[in-house]
PDB file of N, CA, C and O in Angstrom, chain B, residues numbered from 101:
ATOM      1  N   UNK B 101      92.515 120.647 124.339  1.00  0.00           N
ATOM      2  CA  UNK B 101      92.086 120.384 122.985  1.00  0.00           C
ATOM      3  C   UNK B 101      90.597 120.087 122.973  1.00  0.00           C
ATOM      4  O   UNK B 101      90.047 119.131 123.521  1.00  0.00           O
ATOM      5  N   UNK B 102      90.178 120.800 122.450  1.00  0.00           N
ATOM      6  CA  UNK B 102      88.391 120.677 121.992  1.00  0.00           C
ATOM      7  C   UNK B 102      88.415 119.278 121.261  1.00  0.00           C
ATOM      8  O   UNK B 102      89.316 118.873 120.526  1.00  0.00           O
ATOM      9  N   UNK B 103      87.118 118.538 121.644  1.00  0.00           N
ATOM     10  CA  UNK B 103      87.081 117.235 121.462  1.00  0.00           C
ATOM     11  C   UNK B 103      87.664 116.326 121.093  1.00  0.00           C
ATOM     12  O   UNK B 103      87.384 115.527 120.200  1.00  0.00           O
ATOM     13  N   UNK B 104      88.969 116.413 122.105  1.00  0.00           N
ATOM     14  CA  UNK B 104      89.784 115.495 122.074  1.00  0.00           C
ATOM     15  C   UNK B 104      89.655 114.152 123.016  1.00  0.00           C
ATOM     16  O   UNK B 104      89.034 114.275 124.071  1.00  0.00           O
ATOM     17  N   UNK B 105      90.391 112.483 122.569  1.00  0.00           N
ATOM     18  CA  UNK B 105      90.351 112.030 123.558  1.00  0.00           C
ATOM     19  C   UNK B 105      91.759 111.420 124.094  1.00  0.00           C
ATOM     20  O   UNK B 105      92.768 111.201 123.423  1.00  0.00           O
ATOM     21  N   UNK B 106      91.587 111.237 125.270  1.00  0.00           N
ATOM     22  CA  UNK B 106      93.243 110.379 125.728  1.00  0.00           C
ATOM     23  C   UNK B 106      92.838 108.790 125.291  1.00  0.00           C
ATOM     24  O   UNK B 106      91.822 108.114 125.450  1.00  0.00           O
ATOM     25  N   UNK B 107      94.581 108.461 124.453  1.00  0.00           N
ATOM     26  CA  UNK B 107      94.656 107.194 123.839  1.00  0.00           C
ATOM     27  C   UNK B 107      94.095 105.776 124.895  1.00  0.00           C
ATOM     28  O   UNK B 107      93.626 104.726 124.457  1.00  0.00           O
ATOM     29  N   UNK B 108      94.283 106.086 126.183  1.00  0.00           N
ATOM     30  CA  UNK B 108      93.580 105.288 127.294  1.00  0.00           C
ATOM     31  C   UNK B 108      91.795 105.267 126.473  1.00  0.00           C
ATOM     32  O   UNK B 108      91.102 104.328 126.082  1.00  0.00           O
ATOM     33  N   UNK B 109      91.593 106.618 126.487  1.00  0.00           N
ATOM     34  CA  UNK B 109      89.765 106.163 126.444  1.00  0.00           C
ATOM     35  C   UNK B 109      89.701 105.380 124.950  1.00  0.00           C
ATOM     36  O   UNK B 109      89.005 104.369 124.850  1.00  0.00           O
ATOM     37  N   UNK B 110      90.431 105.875 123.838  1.00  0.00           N
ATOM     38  CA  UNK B 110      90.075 105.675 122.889  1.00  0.00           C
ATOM     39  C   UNK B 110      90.019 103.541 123.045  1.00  0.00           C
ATOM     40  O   UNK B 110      89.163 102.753 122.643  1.00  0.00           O
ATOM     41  N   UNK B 111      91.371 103.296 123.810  1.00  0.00           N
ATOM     42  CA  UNK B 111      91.572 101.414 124.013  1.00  0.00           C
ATOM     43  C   UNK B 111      90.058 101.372 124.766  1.00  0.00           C
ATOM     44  O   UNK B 111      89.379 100.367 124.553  1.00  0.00           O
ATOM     45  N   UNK B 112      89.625 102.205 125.453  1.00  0.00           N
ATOM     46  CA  UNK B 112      88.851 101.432 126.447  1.00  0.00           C
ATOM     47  C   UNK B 112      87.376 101.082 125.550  1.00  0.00           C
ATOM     48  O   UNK B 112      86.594 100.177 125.841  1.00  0.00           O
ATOM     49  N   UNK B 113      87.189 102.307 124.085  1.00  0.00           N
ATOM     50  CA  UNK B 113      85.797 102.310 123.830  1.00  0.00           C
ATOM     51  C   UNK B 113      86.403 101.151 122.824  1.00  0.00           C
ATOM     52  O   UNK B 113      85.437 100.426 122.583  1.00  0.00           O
ATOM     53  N   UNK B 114      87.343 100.738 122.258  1.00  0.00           N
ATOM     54  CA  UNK B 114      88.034  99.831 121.266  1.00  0.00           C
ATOM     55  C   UNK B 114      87.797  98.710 122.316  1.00  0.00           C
ATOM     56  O   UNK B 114      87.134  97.790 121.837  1.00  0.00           O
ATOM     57  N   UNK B 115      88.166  98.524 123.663  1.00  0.00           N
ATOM     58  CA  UNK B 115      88.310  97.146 124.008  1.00  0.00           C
ATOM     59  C   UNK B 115      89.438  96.247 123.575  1.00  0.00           C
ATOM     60  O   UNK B 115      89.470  95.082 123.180  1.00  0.00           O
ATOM     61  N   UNK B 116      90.758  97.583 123.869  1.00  0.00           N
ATOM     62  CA  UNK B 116      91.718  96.910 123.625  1.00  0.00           C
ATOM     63  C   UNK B 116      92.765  97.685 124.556  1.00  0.00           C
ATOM     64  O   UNK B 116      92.378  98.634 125.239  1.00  0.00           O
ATOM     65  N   UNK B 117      94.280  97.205 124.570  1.00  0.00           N
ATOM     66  CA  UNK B 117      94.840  98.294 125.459  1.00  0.00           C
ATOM     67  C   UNK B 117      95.545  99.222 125.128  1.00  0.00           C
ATOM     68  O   UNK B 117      96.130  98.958 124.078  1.00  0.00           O
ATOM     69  N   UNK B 118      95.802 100.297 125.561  1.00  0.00           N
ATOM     70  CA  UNK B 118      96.765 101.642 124.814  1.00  0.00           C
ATOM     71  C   UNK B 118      97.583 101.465 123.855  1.00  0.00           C
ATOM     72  O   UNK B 118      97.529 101.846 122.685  1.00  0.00           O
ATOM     73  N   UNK B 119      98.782 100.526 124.723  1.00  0.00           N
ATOM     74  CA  UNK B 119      99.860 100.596 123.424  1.00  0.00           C
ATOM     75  C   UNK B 119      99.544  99.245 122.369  1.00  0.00           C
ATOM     76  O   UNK B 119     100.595  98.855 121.861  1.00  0.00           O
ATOM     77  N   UNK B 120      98.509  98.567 121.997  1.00  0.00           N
ATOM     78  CA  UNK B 120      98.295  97.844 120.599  1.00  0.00           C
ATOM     79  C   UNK B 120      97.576  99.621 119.718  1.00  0.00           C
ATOM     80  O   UNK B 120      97.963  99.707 118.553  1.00  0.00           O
ATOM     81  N   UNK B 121      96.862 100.591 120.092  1.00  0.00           N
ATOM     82  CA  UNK B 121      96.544 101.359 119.528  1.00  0.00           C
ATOM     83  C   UNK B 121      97.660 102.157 119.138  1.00  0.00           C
ATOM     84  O   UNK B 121      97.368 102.523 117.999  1.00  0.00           O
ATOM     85  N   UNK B 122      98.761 102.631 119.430  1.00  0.00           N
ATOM     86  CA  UNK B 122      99.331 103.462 119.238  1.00  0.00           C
ATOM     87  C   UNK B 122     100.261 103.582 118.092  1.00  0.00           C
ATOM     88  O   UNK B 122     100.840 104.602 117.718  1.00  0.00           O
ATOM     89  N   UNK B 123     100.330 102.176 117.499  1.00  0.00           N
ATOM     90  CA  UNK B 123     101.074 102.375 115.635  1.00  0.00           C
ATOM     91  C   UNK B 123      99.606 102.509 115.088  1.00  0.00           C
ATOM     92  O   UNK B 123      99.758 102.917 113.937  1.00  0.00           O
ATOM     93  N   UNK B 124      98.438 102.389 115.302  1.00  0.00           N
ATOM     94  CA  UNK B 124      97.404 102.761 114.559  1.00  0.00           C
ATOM     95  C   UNK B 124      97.006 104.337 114.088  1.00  0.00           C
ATOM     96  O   UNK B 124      96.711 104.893 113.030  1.00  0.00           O
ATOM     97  N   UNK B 125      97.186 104.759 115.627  1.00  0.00           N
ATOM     98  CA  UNK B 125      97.481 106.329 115.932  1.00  0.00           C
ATOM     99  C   UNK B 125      98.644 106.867 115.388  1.00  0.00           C
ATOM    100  O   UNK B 125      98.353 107.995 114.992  1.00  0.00           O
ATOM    101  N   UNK B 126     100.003 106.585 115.136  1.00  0.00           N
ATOM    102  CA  UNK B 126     100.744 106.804 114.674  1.00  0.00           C
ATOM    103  C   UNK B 126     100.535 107.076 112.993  1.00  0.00           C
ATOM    104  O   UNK B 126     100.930 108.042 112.340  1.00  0.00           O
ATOM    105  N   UNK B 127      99.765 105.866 112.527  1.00  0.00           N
ATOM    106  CA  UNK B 127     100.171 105.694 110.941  1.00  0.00           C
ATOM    107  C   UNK B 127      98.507 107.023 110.372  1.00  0.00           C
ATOM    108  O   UNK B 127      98.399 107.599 109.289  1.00  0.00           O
ATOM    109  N   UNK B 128      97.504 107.091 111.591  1.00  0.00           N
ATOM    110  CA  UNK B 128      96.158 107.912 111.386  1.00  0.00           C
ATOM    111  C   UNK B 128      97.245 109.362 111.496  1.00  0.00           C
ATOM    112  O   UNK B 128      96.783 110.288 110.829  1.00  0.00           O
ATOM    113  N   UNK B 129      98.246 109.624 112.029  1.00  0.00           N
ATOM    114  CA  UNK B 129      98.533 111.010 112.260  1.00  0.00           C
ATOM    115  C   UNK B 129      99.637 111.197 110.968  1.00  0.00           C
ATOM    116  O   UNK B 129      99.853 112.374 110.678  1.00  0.00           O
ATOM    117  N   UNK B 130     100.196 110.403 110.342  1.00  0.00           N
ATOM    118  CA  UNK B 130     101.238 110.152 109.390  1.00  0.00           C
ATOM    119  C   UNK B 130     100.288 110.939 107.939  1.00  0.00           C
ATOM    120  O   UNK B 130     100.531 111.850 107.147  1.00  0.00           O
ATOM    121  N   UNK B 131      99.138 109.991 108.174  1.00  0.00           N
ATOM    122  CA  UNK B 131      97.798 110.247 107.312  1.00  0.00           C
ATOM    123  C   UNK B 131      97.352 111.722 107.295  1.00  0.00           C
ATOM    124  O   UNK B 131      96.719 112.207 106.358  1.00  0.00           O
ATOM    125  N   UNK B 132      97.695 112.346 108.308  1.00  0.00           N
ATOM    126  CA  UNK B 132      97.105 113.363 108.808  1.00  0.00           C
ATOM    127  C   UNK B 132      95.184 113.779 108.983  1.00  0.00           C
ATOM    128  O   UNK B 132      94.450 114.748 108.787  1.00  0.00           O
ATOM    129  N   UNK B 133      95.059 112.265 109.494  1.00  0.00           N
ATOM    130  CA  UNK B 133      93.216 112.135 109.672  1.00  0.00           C
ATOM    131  C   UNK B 133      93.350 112.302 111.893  1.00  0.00           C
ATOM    132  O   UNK B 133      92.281 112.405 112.495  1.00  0.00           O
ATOM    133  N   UNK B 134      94.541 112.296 112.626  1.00  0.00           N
ATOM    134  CA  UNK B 134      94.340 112.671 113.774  1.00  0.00           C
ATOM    135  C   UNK B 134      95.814 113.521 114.116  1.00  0.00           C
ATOM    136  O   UNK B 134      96.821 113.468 113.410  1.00  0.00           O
ATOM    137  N   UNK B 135      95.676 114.236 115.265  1.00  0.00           N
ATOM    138  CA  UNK B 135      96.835 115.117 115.950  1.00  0.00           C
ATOM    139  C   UNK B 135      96.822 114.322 117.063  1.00  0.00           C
ATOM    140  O   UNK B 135      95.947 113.648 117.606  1.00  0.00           O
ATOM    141  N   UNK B 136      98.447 114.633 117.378  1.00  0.00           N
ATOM    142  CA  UNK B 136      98.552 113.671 119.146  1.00  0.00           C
ATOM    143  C   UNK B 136      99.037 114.895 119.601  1.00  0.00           C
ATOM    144  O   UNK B 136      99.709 115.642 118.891  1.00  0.00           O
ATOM    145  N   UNK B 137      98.656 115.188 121.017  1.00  0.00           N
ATOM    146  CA  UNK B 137      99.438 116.183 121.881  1.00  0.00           C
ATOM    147  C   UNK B 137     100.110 115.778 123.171  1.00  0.00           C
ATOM    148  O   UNK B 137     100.290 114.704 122.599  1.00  0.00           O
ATOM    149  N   UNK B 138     100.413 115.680 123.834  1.00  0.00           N
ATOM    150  CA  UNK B 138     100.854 115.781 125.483  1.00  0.00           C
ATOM    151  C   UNK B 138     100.102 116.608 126.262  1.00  0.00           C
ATOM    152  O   UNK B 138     100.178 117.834 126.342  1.00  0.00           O
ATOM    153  N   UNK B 139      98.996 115.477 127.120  1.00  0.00           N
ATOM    154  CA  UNK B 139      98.209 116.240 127.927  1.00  0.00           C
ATOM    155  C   UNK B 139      98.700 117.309 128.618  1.00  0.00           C
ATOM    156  O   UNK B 139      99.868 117.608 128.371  1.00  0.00           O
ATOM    157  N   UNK B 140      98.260 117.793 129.213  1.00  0.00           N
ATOM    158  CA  UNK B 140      98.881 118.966 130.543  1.00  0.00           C
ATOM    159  C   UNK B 140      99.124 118.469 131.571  1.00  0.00           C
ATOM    160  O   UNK B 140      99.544 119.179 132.485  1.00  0.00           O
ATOM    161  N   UNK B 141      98.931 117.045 131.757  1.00  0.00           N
ATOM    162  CA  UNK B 141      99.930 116.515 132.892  1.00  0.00           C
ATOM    163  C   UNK B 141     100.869 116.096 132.744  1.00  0.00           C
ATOM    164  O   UNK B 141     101.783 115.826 133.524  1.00  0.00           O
ATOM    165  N   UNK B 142     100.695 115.948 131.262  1.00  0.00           N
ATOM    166  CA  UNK B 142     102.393 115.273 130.220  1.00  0.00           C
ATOM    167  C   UNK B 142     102.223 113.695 130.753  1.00  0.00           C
ATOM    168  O   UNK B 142     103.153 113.007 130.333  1.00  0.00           O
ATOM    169  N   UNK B 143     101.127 112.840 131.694  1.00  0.00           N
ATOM    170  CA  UNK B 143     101.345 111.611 131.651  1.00  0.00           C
ATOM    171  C   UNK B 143     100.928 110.870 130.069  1.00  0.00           C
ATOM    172  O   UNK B 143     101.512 109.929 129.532  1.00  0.00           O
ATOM    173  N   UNK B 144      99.883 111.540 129.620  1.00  0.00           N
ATOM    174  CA  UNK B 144      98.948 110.595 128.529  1.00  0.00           C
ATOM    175  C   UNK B 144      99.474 111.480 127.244  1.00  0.00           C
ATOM    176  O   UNK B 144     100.485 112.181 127.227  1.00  0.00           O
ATOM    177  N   UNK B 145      98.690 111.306 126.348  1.00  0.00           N
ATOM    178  CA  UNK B 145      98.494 112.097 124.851  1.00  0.00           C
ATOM    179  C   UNK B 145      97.060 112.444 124.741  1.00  0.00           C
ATOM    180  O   UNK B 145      96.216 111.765 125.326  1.00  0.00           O
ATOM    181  N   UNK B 146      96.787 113.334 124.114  1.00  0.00           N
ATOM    182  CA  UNK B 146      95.439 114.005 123.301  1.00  0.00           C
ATOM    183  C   UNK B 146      95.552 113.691 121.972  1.00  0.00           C
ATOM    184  O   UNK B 146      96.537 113.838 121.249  1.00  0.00           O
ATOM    185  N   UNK B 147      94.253 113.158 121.647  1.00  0.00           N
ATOM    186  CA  UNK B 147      94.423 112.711 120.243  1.00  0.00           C
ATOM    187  C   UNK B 147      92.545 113.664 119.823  1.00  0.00           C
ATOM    188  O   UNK B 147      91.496 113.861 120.436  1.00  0.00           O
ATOM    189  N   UNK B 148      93.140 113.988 118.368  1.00  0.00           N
ATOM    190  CA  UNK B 148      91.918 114.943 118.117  1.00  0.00           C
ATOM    191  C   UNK B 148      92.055 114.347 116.339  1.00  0.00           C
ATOM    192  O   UNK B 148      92.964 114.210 115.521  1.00  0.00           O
ATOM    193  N   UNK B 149      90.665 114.137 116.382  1.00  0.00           N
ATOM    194  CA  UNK B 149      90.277 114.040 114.313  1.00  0.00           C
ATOM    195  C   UNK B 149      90.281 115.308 113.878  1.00  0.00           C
ATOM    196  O   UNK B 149      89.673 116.292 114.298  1.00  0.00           O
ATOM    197  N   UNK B 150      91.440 115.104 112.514  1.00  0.00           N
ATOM    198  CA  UNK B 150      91.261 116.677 111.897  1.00  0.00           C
ATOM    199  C   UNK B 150      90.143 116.060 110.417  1.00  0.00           C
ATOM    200  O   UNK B 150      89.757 114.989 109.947  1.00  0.00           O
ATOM    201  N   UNK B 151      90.020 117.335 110.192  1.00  0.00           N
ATOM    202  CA  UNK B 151      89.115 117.547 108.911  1.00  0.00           C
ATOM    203  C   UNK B 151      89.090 116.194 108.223  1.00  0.00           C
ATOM    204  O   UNK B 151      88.145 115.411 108.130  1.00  0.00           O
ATOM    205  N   UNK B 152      90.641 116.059 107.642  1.00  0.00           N
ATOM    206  CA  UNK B 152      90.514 114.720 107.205  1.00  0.00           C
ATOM    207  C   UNK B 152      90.230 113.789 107.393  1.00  0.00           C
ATOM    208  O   UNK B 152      89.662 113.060 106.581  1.00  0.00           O
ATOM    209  N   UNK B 153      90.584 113.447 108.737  1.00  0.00           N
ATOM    210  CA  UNK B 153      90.142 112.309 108.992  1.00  0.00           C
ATOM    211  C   UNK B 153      88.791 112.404 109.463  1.00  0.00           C
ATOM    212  O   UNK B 153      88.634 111.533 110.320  1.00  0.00           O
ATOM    213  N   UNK B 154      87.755 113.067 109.288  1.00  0.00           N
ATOM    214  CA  UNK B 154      86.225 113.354 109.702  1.00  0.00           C
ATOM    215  C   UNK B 154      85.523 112.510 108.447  1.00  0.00           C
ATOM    216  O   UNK B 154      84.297 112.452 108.352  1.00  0.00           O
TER     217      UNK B 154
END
């Protein structure tokens, strides 16, 4: 995914840890302002801002 980041980096530039972000990420993708994917190692997620949420 083109400028995407894993929910790890996003806690780390937040200064917080993965899973307190992830009903945030949840309710931003509900919104449809981000997409979550399953990296290609399938350990993490890809999270990418769409239009909307720009």
């Amino acid at each position: 995914m083109a400028n995407s980041k894993k929910l790890s980096e996003l806690a780390a530039i937040e200064g917080a840890q993965a899973q307190s972000l992830t009903r945030v990420v949840q309710d931003l993708e509900r919104q449809g302002r981000v997409t979550r994917r399953r990296s290609s190692d399938k350990r993490c997620q890809d999270i990418q801002v769409t239009k909307t949420g720009e």
